[in-house]
C-alpha positions in Angstrom: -21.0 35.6 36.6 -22.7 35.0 33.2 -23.2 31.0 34.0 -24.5 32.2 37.3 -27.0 34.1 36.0 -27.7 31.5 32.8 -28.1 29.1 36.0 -30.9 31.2 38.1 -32.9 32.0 35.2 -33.6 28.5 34.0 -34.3 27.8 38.0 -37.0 30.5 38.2 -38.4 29.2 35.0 -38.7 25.9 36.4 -39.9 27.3 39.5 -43.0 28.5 37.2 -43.7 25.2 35.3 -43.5 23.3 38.4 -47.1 23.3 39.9 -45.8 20.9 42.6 -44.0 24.1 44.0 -46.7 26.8 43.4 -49.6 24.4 44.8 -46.5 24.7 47.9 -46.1 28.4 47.8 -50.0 28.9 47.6 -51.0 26.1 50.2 -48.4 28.2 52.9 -49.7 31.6 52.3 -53.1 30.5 52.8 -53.1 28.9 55.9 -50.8 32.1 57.1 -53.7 34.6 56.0 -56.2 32.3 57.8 -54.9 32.4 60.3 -54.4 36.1 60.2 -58.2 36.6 59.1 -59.3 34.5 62.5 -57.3 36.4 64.4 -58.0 39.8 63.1 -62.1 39.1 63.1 -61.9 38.0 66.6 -59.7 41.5 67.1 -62.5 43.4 65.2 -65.3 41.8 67.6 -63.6 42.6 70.3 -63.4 46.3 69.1 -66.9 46.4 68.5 -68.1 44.9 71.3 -65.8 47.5 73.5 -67.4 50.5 71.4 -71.1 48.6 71.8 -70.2 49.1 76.2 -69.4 52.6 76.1 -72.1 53.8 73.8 -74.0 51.8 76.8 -72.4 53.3 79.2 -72.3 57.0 77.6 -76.6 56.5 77.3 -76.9 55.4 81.0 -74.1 58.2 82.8 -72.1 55.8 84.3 -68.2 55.8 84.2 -66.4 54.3 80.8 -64.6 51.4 80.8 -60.9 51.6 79.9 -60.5 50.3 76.4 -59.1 47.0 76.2 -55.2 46.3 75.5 -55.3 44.7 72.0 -52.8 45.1 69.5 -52.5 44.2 65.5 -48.8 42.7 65.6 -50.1 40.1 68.4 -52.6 38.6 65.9 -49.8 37.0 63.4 -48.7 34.5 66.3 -50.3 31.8 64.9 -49.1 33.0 61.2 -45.5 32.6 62.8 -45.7 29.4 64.3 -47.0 28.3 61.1 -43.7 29.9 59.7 -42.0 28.1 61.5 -43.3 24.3 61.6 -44.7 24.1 57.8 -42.7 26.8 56.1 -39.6 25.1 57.5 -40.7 21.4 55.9 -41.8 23.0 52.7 -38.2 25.2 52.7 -36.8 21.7 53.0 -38.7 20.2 49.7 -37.6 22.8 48.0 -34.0 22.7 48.9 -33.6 18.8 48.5 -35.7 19.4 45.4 -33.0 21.6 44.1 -30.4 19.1 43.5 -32.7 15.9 43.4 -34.1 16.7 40.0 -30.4 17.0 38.6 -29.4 13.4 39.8 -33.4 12.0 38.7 -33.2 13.3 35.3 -29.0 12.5 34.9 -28.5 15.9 34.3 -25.6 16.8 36.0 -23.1 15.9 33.2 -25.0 17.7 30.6 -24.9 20.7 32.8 -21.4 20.1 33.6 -20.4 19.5 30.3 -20.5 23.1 30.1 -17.5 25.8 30.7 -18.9 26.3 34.6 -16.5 27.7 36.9 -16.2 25.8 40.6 -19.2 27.2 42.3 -21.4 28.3 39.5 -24.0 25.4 39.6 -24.5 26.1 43.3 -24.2 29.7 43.2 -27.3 30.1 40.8 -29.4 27.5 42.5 -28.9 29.4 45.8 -29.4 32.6 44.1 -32.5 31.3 43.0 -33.4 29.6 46.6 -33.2 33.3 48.0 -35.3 35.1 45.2 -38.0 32.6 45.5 -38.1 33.2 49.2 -38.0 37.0 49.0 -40.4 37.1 46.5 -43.2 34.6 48.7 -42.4 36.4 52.0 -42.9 39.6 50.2 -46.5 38.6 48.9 -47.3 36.9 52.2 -46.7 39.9 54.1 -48.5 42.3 51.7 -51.7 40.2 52.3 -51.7 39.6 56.2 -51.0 43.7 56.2 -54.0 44.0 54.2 -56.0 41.1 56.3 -54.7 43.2 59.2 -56.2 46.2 57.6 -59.5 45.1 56.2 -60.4 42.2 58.2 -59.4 43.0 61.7 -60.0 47.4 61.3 -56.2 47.1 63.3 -54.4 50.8 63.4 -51.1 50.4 61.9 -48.6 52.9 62.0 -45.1 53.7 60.5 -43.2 52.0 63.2 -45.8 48.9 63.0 -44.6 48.6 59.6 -41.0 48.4 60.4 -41.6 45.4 62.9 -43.5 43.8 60.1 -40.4 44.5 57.3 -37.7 43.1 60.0 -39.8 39.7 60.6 -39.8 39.2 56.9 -36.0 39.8 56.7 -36.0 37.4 59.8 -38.6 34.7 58.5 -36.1 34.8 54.8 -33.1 34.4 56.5 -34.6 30.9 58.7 -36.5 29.6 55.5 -33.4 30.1 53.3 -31.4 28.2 55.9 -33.6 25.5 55.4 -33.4 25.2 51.9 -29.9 25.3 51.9 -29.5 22.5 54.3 -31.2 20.2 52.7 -30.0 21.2 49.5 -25.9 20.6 50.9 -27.4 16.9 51.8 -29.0 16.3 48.8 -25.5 17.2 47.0 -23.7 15.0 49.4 -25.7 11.8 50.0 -25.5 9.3 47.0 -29.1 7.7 48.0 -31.6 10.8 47.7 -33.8 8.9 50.3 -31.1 9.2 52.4 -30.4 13.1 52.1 -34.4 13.8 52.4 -34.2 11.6 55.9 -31.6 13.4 57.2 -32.7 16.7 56.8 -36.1 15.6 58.0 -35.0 14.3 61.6 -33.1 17.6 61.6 -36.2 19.4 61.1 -38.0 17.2 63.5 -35.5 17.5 66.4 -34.1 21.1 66.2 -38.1 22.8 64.9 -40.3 20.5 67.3 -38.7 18.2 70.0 -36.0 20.7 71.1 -37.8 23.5 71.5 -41.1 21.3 73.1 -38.7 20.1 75.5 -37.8 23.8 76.8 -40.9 25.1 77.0 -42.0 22.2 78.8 -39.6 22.4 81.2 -41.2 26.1 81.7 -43.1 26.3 84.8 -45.0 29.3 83.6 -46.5 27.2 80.9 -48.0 24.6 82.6 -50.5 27.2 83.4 -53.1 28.8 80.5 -52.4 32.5 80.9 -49.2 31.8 82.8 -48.1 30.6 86.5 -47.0 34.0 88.2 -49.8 35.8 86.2 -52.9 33.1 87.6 -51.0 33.4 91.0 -51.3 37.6 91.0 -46.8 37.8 90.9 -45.5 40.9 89.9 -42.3 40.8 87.5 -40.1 41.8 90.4 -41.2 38.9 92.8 -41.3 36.6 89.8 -37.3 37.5 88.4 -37.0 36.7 92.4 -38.8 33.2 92.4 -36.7 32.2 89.4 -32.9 33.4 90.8 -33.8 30.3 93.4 -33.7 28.5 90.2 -30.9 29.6 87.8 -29.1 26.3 87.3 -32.3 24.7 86.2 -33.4 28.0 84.1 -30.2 28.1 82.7 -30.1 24.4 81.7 -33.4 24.5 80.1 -32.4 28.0 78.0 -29.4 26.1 76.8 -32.0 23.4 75.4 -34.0 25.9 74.0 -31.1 27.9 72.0 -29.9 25.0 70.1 -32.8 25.0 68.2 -33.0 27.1 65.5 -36.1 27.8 65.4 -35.9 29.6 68.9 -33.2 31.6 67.8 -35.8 33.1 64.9 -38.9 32.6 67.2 -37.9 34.6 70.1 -36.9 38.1 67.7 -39.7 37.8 66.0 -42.1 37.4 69.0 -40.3 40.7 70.6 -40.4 42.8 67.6 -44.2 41.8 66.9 -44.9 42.2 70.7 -46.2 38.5 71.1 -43.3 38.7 73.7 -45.5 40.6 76.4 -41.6 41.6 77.8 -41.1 43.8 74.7 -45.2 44.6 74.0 -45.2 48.4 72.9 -41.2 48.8 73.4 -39.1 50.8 70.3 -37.2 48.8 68.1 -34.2 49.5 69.7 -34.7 48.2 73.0 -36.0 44.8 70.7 -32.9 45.1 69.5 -30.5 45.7 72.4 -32.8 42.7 74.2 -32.2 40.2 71.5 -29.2 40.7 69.3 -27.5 37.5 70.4 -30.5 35.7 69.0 -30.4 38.1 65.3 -26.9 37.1 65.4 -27.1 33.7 65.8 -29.7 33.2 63.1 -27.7 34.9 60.5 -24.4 32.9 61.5 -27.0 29.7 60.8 -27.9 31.1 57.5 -24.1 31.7 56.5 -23.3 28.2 57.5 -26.1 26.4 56.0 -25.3 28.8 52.6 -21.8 27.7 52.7 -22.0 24.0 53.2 -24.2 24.3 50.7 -21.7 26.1 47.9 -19.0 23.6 49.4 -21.2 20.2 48.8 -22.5 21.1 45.4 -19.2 21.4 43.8 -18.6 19.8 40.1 -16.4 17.2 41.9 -18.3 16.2 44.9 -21.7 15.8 42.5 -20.3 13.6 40.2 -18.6 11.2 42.3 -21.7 10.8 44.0 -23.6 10.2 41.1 -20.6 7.7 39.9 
């Protein structure tokens, strides 16, 4: 436990010399809280302009419109996405990085040279992988709350809140999956090039082509605003369209699952509402709806955190680097 701990702290502290990293770490929460500030200003004008009509409206005697459906949690879609495209390729950097600096500097007898027990070395750099993480999605999320707050004038309430603190579990369990992954191949692969490579047409396939492929395959998205929704279909009528269909929806939700990135993307988008299905629903029924999805995200995580453990072992390191 002590060499563990020895371990994380000299990780952190190199964490804070690197500015590569921080210049990462900064560069993501910005273009997250940009996002956020666009969205929430456009949220605010929209707000205004709604009051602007019914002080109009009040002045002439006519009838008031009804206010317009706009929620906060909506406006961090393009924060998400974001998430989950650029925060996945930096997670990856700083995974592969992990282990790449040991084998570029020739460290990893020095460090071995030490009494370390079997899993210590990979222990502490995980450790370390998963404070990091906490620690950015923690700051990230205390700013687009407060960009939510100040910029866009959006009500949030308690249970707004809670939404918010179970997509930043979510969003530290996928970006730690990441970084684990690529830190297993980095362990394993005796050409670094190789391991970075890897990981990348991993990242490429399962967080852009997979998923572009089922939503593709969507017929409601070949339309802005949706198919049934431009063509005036109900959500009865529509659930009866698509049972005509089940062998092709079916086909093209199994294409979508094996992505990763769906299995965070689609929780996230219920509990922030993005998901018009589960828009103003409790947490519960977000829950019930999409457990499978929760559970098959964290099952990734475990995975990705034990190859990891299992391909940074004193053994497999330095036989690589033999």
């Amino acid at each position: 436990m002590s060499s563990l701990i020895v371990i994380c702290k000299k990780e952190l502290k190199d964490f804070t010399r690197n500015r590569f990293f921080v210049i990462l770490f900064c560069f993501l929460a910005i273009i997250m809280v940009v996002s956020v500030a666009i969205s929430s200003a456009d949220f605010r004008s929209k707000i205004a302009d709604y009051n602007h009509y019914v002080a109009a409206l009040k002045a002439s005697g006519n009838a008031i419109l009804p206010q317009p459906q706009l929620f906060a949690l909506q406006l961090l879609r393009g924060s998400i996405e974001y998430l989950e495209l650029i925060g996945a390729l930096f997670a990856i950097i700083i995974g592969y990085g992990m282990i790449a600096k040991e084998k570029q500097r020739g460290t990893l007898q020095l460090l071995f040279s030490r009494p370390l027990s079997k899993y210590s070395l990979a222990s502490g750099k995980i450790l370390t992988l998963a404070i990091v993480w906490f620690v950015t999605i923690v700051a990230v999320f205390i700013v687009i709350v407060g960009s939510l707050l100040v910029i866009g004038n959006a009500p949030l309430h308690a249970v707004d809140l809670l939404r918010l603190g179970i997509t930043a579990v979510l969003s530290w369990v996928y970006l730690l999956f990441w970084s684990c992954l690529a830190m297993g191949f980095a362990a394993l692969s005796k050409r670094l090039s190789s391991a970075l490579i890897i990981t990348l047409v991993i990242w490429l396939v399962f967080v852009l082509i997979m998923p572009q492929i089922g939503d593709t395959m969507d017929p409601d998205n070949q339309v802005p605003g949706g198919l049934f929704k431009s063509l005036q279909v109900d959500k009865a009528h529509e659930q009866q369209v698509i049972s005509h269909f089940s062998g092709y929806e079916t086909t093209r939700n199994y294409i979508e699952v094996t992505s990763i990135t769906k299995q965070y993307e689609r929780p996230v988008f219920g509990y922030l509402g993005i998901n018009e299905t589960y828009n103003q629903k409790s947490v519960g029924f977000v829950t019930v709806g999409l457990w499978p999805n929760v559970i098959w995200l964290f099952v990734a995580m475990i995975a990705s955190l034990g190859f990891a453990m299992w391909s940074s072992t004193k053994q497999k390191l330095l036989r690589k680097e033999a």
